[in-house]
NUDREN-56874 format. One record per residue (C-alpha): z, y, x. Coordinates in steps of 0.25 Angstrom, whole numbers, padded with zeros to 4 digits, always signed. Example, Ala and Ser with C-alpha at 12.3 -4.5 7.8 and 13.67 -1.06 7.14 Angstrom:
+0031-0018+0049/+0029-0004+0055/
This chain:
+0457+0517+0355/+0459+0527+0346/+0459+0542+0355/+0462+0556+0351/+0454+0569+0352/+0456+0571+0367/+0452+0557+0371/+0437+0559+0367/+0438+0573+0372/+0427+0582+0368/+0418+0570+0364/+0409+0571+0352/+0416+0560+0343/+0409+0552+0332/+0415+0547+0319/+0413+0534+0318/+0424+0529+0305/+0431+0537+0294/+0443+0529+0289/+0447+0531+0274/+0458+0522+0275/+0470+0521+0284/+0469+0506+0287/+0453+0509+0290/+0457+0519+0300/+0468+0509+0305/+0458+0497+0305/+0447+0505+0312/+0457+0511+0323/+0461+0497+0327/+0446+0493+0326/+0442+0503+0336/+0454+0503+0346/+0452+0487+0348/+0439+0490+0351/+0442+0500+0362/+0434+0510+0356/+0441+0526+0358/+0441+0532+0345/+0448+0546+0339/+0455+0544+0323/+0455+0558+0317/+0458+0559+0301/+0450+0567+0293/+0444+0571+0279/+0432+0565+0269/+0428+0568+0257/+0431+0554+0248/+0431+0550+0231/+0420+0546+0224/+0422+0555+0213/+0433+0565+0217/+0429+0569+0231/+0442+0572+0240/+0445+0574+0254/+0451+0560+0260/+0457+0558+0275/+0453+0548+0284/+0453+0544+0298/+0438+0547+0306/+0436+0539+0318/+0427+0545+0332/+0423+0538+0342/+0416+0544+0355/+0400+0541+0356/+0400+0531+0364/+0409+0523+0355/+0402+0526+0342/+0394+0513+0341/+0404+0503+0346/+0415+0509+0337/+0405+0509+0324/+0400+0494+0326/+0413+0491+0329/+0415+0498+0313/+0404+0490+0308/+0408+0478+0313/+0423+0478+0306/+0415+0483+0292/+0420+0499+0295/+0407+0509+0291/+0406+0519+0302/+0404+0532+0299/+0389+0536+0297/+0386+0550+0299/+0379+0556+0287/
């Protein structure tokens, strides 16, 4: 169910999808909510193009610790890439 700041408290958060598209955010919000997991939705800024570089907005999903497997096999499974920390 998708949560705001307060809910998770002072919880460490870890980024588990960055949406580029509207009906991606859309599609992984119903996705995490039908599976019952807490999640928080923040838009946010990222560097796009391929030969003009700009700054784009898009929609970054957290989830708590315990919920970061579940929530990224539940992304793999529906063909969504979780975010890999670099």
């Amino acid at each position: 169910m998708r949560r705001d700041n307060e809910f998770f408290g002072e919880a460490e958060l870890d980024l588990i999808y960055v949406a580029h598209r509207l009906r991606d955010a859309l599609k992984i919000e119903n996705l995490l909510s039908v599976a019952g997991v807490d999640y928080l939705v923040e838009t946010g800024t990222y560097m796009g193009g391929l030969l003009f570089k700009r700054e784009l907005t898009g929609a970054f999903f957290y989830v708590a610790p315990k919920d970061r497997e579940p929530a990224r096999d539940l992304l793999v499974k529906n063909r969504y890439k979780p975010y890999e920390v670099l």
